[in-house]
N, C-alpha and C positions, 0 to 999 in steps of 0.2 A: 694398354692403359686400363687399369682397372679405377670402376666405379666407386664412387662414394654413395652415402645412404641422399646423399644432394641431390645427385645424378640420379637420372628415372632410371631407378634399381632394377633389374629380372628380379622377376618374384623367385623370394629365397625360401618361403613357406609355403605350405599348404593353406588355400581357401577355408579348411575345416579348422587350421591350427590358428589363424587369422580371428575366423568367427568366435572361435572358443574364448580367444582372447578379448573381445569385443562383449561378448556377452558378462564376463567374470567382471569388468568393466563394468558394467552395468549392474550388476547383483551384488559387489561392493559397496557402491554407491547408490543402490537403495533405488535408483532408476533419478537420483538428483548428483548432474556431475557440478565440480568443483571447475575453476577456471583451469586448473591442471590436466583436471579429468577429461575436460574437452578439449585440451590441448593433444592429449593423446588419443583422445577419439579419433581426431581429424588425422593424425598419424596410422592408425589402425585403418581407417577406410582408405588415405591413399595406397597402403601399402596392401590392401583387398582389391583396390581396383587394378595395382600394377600385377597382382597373381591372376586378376579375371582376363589380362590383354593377353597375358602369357600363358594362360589357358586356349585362346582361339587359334582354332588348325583354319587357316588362309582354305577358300572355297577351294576347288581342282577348278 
């Protein structure tokens, strides 16, 4: 069964390709987002936080 972007995705991008987007984000919008713009913020950081879980190697 494959996942939807609904479903807690595995991170499909890089943390760097994540930020980059986050920040352009912000440099677009002059550092004042739009109700859109923080609509997709809030998509951009869950989808940094889902790369930062699939980033951690479990203790030994």
């Amino acid at each position: 069964m494959s996942r939807t972007r609904d479903d807690h995705p595995a991170a499909e991008r890089s943390l760097a390709e994540i930020n980059a987007d986050i920040r352009c984000l912000f440099a677009r919008a002059e550092g004042r987002l739009s109700d859109g713009e923080r609509i997709r913020h809030a998509v951009l950081l869950q989808e940094w936080a889902a790369a930062i879980r699939a980033s951690v190697v479990p203790a030994a």
